[in-house]
N, C-alpha and C positions, 0 to 999 in steps of 0.2 A: 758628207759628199766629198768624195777626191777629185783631184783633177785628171786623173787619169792617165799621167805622163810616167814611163817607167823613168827614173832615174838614175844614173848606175853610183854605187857609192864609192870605187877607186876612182881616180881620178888625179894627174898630177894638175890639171888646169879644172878651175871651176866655170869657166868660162871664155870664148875664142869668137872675137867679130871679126868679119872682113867689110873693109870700107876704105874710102877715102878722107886722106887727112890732109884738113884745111886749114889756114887760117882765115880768122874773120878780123877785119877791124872796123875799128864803132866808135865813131866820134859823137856819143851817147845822145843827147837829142839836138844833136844840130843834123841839117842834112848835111849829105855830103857835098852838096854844091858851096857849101859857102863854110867847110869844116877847116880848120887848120892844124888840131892833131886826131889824132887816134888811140886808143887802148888796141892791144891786139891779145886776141882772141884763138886760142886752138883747140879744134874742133873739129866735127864730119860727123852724120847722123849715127852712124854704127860704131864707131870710134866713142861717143860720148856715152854708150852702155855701158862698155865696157870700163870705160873712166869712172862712170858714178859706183857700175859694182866694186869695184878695188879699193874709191878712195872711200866712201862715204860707207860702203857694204861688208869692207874687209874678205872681200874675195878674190882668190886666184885669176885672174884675167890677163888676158892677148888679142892683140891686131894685127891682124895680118892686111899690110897695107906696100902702097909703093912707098920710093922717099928717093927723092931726088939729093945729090949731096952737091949742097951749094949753103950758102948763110940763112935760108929761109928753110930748107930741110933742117938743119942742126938744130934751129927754134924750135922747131916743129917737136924736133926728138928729144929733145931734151924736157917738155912739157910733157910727153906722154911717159917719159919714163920718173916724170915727178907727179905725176897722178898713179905710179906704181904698175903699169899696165907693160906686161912683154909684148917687144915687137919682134915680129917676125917680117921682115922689109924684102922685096925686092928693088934690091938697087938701080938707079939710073945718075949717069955724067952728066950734068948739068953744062953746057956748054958756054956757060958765062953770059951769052945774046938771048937766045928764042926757046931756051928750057933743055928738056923736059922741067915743068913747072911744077909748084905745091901749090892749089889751085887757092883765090884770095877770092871772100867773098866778103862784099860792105854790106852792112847794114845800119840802116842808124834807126834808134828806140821808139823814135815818133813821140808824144807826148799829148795828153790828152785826145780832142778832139782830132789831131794830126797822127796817121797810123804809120807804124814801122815802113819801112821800105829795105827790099834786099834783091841784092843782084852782083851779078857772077863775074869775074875773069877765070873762066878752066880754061885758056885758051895752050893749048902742047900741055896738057895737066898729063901729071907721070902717072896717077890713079888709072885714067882710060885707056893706058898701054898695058895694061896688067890682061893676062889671057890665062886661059885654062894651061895645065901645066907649069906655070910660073911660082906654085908651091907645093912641097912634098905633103901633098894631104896623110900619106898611109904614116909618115915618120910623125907627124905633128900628133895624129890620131891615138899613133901607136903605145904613146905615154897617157893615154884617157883624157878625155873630156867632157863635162858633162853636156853641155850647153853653148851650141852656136849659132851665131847671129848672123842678118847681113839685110839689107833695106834695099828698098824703091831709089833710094839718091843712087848710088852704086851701080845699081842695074842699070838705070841710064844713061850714063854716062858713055859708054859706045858698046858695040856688040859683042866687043869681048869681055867686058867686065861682067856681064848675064852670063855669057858661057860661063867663067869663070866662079860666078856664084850658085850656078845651076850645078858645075862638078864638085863645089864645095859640101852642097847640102845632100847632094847622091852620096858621096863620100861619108859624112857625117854618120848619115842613117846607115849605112854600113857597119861605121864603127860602133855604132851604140848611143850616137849623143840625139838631146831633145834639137829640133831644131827651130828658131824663129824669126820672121820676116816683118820685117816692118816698112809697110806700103812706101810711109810718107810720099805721096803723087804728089810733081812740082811740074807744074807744068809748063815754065818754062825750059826744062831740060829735057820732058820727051818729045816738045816742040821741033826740037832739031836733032832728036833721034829715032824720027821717022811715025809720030804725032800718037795718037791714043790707040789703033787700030794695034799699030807695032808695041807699045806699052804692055797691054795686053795680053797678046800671042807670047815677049819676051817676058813677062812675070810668070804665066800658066809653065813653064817647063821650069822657076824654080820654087813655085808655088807646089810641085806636085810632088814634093818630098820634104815641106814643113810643116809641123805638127802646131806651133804657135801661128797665129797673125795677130800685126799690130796693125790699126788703120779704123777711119771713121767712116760714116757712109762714104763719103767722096773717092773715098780710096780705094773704098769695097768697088764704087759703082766703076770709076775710071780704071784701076788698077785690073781687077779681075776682070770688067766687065761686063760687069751686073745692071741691068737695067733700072734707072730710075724709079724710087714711088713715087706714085701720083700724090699717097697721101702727104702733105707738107706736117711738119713735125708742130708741134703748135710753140716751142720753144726749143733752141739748140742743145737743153741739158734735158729734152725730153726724148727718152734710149730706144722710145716705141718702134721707129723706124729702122733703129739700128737692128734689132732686136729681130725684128719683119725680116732685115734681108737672110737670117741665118740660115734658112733652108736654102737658099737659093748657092751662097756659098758654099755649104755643104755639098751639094747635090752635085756641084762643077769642081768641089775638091774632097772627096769623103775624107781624107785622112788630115785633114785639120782639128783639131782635136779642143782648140779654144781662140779665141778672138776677142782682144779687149782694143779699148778706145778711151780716150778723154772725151770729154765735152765740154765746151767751151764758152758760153755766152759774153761775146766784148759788149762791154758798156761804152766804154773809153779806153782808149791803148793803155792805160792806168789801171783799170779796174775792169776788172774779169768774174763771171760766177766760173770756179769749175769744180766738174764732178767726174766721176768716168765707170766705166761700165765693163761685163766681160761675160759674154757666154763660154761654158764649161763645161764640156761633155754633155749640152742639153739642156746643162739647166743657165740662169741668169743670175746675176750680182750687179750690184750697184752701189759705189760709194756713196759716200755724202757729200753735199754740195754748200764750196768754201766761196767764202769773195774774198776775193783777193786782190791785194794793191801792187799791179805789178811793176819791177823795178828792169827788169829786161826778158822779152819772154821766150827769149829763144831758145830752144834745149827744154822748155818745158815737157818737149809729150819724149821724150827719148829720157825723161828723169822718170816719166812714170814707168817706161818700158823696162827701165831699173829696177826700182822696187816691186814690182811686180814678178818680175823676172826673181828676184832675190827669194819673195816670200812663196812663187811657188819652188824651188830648188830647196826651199829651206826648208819644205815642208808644211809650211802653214797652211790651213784650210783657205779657200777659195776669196772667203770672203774677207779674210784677215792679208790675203796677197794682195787682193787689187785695192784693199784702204791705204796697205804701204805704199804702191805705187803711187796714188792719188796724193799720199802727204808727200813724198820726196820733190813729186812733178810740183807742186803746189809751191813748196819752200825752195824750189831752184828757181820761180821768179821771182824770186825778195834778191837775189844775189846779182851782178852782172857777169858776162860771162854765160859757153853753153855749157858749163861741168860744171857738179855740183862742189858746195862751199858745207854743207849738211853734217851734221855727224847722227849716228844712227839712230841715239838716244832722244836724237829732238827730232826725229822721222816717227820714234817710235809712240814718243810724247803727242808728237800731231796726229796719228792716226787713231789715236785713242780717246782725241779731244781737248788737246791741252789750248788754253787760250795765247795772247799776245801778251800777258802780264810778265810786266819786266820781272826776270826772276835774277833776286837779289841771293 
């Protein structure tokens, strides 16, 4: 069974996200109220696809993102271009006081029984000035691409950044490229960009020229929205309801072409079962389901959107893509950090079953 995606085979870019680039800092499990340093961390959901394809995947990849130029932009750029990833930036003068800003987001790891917490400063973030027209989609295209990205964080962010991803994916399918979205719903950000109603209406116009989605129920329900099932899933790695909503997605986007998800059961902010899952032109797949001892989990589901992303581009059969994505997502929380530390061969080792045995 294929997945059904036409691929084009020139291409000078194997890969093009648009997103916002963040830093995170993580004063690892202390909270933040009583932290006194930080790791800092760079990052943004769509940003870190593209990272893991490059560094971990050995693929052609770019973001097309803002970038304020001040001391926190140069960080910022100088990380994404040691994760190997072209930027394509629209510039903004940082005015030394009130930005335009690289949006900073804390999180700290939580520990056991105590779970992660994360939360925002975008305030004047250069990412939510970015509008339609603010990049040469036909020049960027015009050298090929196979494969463009762009997420739920981004969209939200303010009304032009949806425009903006909505002319990008119109654009895309014009020129030829697969395209895929990844829901991620946070809802503290479409809170205050006008609550779920608005979420919604702004996903459905850039939802209705991508041929991938990423997202779990929640994403499906809130993002698209799809109305709740009544039936309760009898465990969070059981894909039945996932599985339920496909017709209904279908039906309010026919040209989606496939929809995969992790799954997640938390035990303990430490230790997680996961597995993930993915309808494909009809039919269903489903990893295997690892427990894992996690060491920070952020960037977990945008590691599987990786390898997934990789092994359908790469050609692999359906069920050989989403095992990759499941081990990458899997082994990018052993690491801290949300970009992967992985190399391919022990991606490829994990999906195939290789155990924790220290190899000497």
């Amino acid at each position: 069974m294929s997945h059904g995606l036409q691929i084009r085979k020139d291409a000078e870019l194997d890969f093009l996200s648009l997103g916002a680039l963040v830093h995170r800092l993580d004063p690892g499990i202390i909270p933040f109220r009583k932290a006194t340093e930080c790791q800092i961390h760079v990052s943004g959901g769509e940003f870190n696809v593209a990272a893991n394809l490059s560094d971990c995947f050995g693929l052609r990849t770019a973001v097309a993102s803002a970038m304020s130029d001040y001391p926190i932009g140069d960080l910022i750029n100088e990380r994404v271009r040691a994760m190997g990833v072209k930027p394509f930036y629209k510039h903004f003068q940082h005015n030394g006081v009130t930005g335009p800003n690289m949006a900073t987001v804390y999180s700290d790891r939580g520990h056991g029984l105590r779970a992660p917490v994360v939360f925002y400063n975008r305030s004047n973030e250069a990412a939510a000035l970015l509008k339609p027209g603010d990049f040469d989609w036909k020049a960027i295209f015009a050298k090929g691409v196979k494969w463009v990205h762009s997420g739920g964080i981004f969209a939200a962010l303010s009304a032009t950044t949806a425009e903006l991803a909505a002319e990008m994916m119109k654009e895309a399918k014009a020129a030829g490229a697969i395209t895929s979205f990844d829901l991620n719903f946070r809802e503290k950000l479409w809170k205050i960009s006008g609550g779920n109603e608005k979420a919604v209406e702004t996903i459905a116009k850039i939802v209705e020229n991508v041929d991938v989605l990423v997202g779990n129920e929640e994403d499906l329900q809130k993002g698209l929205g799809i109305p709740g099932q009544d039936v309760t899933a009898k465990s969070k790695l059981d894909p039945s309801v996932f599985f339920g909503m496909m017709d209904q997605v279908t039906k309010m986007h026919p040209k989606v072409k496939v929809v995969a998800t992790t799954l997640r059961e938390v035990h303990s902010t430490n230790r997680h079962s996961w597995s993930a899952v993915a309808w494909i032109n009809g039919q269903t797949y489903s990893a295997p389901t690892a427990e894992l001892e996690v060491i920070d989990r952020v960037g977990g589901g945008d590691g599987f959107a990786a390898g997934f992303i990789y092994g359908l581009l790469a050609g692999e059969a359906p069920e050989d893509a989403i095992k990759l994505g499941w081990a990458h997502g899997a082994l990018l929380t052993t690491f801290p950090g949300d970009t992967t530390m992985a190399t391919l061969d022990q991606v490829r080792a994990f999906a195939k079953g290789a155990s924790a045995r220290i190899q000497r």
